[in-house]
C-alpha positions in Angstrom: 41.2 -61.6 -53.6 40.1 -58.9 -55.8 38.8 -57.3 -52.7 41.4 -57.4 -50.3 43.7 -55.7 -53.3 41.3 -53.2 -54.2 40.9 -52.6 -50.2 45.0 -52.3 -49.9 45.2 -49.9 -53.1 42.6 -47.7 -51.7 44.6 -47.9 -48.4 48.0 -46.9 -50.3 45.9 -43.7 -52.5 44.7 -42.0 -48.8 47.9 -42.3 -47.7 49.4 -40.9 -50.7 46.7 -38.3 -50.5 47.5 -37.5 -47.0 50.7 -37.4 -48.0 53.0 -33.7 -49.0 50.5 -31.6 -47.4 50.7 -29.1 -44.7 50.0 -30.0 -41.5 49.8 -27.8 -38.2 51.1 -28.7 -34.7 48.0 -29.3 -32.8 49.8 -29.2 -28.4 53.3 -26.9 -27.0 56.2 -29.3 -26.9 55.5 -31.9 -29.8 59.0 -33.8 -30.5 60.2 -34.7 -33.8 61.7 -38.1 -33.3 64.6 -39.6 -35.8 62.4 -43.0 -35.8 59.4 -44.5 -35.0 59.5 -45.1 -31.4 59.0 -43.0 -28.3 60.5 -45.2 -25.8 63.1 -43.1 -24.8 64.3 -39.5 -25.2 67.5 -40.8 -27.3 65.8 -40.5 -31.1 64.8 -36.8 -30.3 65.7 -34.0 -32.9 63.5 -31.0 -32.3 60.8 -29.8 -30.2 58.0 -27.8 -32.2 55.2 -25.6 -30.4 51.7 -25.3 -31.1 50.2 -24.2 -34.5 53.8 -24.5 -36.1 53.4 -25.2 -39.7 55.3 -28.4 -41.2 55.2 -30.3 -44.3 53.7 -34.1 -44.6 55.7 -36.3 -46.6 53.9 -39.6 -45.6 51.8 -41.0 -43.6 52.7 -44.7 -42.0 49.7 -47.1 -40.7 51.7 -47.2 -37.3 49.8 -43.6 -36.5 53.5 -42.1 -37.7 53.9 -39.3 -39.8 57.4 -38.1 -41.7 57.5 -34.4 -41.7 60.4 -32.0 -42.9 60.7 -28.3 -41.0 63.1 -26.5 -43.1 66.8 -28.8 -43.5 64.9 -31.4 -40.5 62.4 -34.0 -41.3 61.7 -36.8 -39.0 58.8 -39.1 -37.4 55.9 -37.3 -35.6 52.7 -38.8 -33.7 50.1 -38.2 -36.5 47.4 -37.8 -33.6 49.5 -34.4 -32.7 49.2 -32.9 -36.5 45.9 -31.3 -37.8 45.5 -30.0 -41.6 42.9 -26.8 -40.1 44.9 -24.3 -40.1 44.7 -22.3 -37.0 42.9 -19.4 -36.5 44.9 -16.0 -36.6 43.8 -13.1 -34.4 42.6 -10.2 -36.6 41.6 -6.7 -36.0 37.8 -8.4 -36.0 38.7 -10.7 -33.4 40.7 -8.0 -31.2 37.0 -6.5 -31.9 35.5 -9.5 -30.3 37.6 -10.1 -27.7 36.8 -6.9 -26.3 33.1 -7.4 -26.6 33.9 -10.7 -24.8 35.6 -8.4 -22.0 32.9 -6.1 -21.9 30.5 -9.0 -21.9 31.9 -10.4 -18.9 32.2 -7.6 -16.7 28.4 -7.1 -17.4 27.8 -10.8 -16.8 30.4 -9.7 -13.2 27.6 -6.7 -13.3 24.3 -9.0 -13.4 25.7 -11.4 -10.8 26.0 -8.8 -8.7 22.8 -7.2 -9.3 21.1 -10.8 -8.6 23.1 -11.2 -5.5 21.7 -7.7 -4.2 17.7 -8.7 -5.2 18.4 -11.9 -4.1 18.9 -10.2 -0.4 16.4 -7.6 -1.0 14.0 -10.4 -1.7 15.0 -12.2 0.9 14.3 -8.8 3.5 11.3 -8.3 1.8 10.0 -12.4 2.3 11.0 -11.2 6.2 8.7 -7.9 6.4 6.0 -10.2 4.7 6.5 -12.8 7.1 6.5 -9.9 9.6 3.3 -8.2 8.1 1.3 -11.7 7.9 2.1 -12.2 11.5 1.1 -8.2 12.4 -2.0 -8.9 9.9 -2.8 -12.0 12.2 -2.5 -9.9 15.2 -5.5 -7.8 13.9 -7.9 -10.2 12.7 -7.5 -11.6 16.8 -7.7 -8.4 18.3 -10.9 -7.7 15.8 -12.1 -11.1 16.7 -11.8 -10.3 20.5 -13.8 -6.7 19.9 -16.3 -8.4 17.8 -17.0 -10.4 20.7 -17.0 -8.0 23.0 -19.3 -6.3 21.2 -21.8 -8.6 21.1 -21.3 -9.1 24.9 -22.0 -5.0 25.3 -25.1 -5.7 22.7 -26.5 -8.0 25.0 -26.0 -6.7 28.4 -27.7 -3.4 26.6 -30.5 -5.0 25.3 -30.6 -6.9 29.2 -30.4 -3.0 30.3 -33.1 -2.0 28.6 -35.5 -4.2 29.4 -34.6 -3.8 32.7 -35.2 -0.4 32.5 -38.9 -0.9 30.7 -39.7 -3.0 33.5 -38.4 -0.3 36.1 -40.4 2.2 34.5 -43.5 -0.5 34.4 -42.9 -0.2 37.9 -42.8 3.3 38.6 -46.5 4.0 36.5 -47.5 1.4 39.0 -46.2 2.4 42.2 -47.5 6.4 40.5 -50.8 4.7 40.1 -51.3 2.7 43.4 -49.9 6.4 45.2 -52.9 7.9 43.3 -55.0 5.2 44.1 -54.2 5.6 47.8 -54.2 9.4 47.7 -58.0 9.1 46.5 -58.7 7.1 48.8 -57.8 9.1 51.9 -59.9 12.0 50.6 -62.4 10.2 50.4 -61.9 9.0 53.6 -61.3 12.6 55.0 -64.3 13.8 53.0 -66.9 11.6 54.7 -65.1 12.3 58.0 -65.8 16.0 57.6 -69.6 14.8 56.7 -70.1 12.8 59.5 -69.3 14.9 61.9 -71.6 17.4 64.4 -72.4 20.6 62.8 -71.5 22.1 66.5 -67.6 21.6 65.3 -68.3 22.7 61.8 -65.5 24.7 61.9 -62.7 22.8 63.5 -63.9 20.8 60.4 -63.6 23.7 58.0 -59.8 24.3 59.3 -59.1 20.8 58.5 -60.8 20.9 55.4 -58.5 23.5 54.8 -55.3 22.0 55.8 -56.6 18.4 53.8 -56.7 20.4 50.8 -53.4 22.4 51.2 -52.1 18.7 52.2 -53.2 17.2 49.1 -52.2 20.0 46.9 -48.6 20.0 48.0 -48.9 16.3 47.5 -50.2 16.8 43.7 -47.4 19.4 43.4 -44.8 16.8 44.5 -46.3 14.4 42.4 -46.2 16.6 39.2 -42.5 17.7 40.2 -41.5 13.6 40.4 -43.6 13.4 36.8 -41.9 16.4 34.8 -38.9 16.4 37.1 -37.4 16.6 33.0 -39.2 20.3 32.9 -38.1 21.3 35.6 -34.5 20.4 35.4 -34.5 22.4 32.2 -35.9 25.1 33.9 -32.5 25.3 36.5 -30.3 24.8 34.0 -32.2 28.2 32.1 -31.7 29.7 35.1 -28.5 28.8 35.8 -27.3 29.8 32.3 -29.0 33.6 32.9 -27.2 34.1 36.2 -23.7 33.1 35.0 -24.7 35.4 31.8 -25.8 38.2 34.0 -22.6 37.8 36.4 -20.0 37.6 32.9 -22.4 40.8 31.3 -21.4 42.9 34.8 -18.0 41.9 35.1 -17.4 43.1 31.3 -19.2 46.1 32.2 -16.6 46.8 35.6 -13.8 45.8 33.4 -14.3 48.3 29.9 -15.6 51.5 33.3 -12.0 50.8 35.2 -10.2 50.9 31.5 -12.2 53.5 30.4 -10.7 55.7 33.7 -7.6 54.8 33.1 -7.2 55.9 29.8 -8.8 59.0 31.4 
């Protein structure tokens, strides 16, 4: 028993408490009603607007509050009253209100600077798709070279020792051709022996032509040997005549401007 009375006088002090203080008008269009009851527009004696100031003079456990706004007083939703007062724009918040502005247009500014990397990223992702693909391009085309390569490495290593083995060749074939060219001398040499001394000399004339025979042969042969030599030698003497030709021509040229100046 003691409790539940304690319980109902602390109930009636915070209502007294709440009670004859100033209260604010927390949404537009907040009615002041003659009663407690919103059934119907009848009970309706003023309309107040937001943040307008009014004077508590109880508070009712219904959730009603009786306020009085200069010779009016009447019944008011207590969920629609607030005892903060509002806040009052001051030269400070003019102050921030512009910085908010100014914040905004450079948040407007940053969107717009993200929307233009965003493309520019996305054109650079496409010349880096671009340049991988290019980049793949290469590595084939060196892959292909590389290969070829190795192809022309092999047929010139096959070249090469075909030509060792031509060349092995050609000292034979020199060899055997020296071989055989002995050989007839000799032959030739005991013909001329053998024979009468009453035809000594038919045999001295073909003596004669045997040896001119087989130094035109050695001279052939030397000429297939150093056929580098004398190659060289052509080209010398092709370089002199075209020098000598140029030198006279020069020469014709400054004697017919030389008499026409005279």
């Amino acid at each position: 028993m003691n409790k539940i009375f304690s319980f109902i006088f602390l109930l009636l002090l915070s209502v007294n408490s709440l009670a004859n203080t100033t209260v604010f008008v927390i949404n537009d269009n907040t009615v002041i009603r003659s009663d407690r009851s919103d059934a119907d527009s009848k009970n309706i004696i003023k309309n107040v607007m937001k943040d307008q100031q009014l004077q508590r003079l109880t508070m009712h456990y219904s959730g009603w509050s009786l306020v009085s706004l200069e010779d009016v007083s009447g019944w008011i939703l207590s969920d629609r009253l607030t005892t903060t007062p509002p806040v009052l724009i001051t030269t400070d918040s003019n102050n921030n209100i512009d910085q908010i502005v100014e914040l905004n247009k450079e948040l407007a500014q940053l969107k717009d600077n993200i929307e233009v990397l965003t493309q520019q990223n996305s054109l650079l992702k496409s010349d880096n798709t671009k340049l991988n693909n290019h980049l793949l391009k290469l590595e084939q085309t060196v892959s292909d070279l590389t290969r070829k390569n190795m192809l022309l490495k092999s047929d010139n290593s096959q070249l090469n020792t075909d030509i060792e083995g031509f060349k092995g060749d050609t000292k034979s074939l020199n060899i055997e051709h020296k071989v055989q060219k002995n050989s007839l001398e000799l032959d030739k040499k005991s013909t001329i022996v053998d024979e009468p001394l009453s035809d000594l000399k038919p045999t001295n004339l073909a003596k004669s032509s045997l040896k001119d025979t087989a130094t035109s042969i050695s001279f052939i042969d030397n000429l297939n040997t150093n056929w580098i030599y004398v190659g060289i030698a052509i080209l010398l003497g092709l370089v002199l005549i075209v020098f000598s030709i140029y030198n006279n021509n020069k020469r014709r040229h400054f004697d017919l401007n030389t008499i026409r100046r005279h």
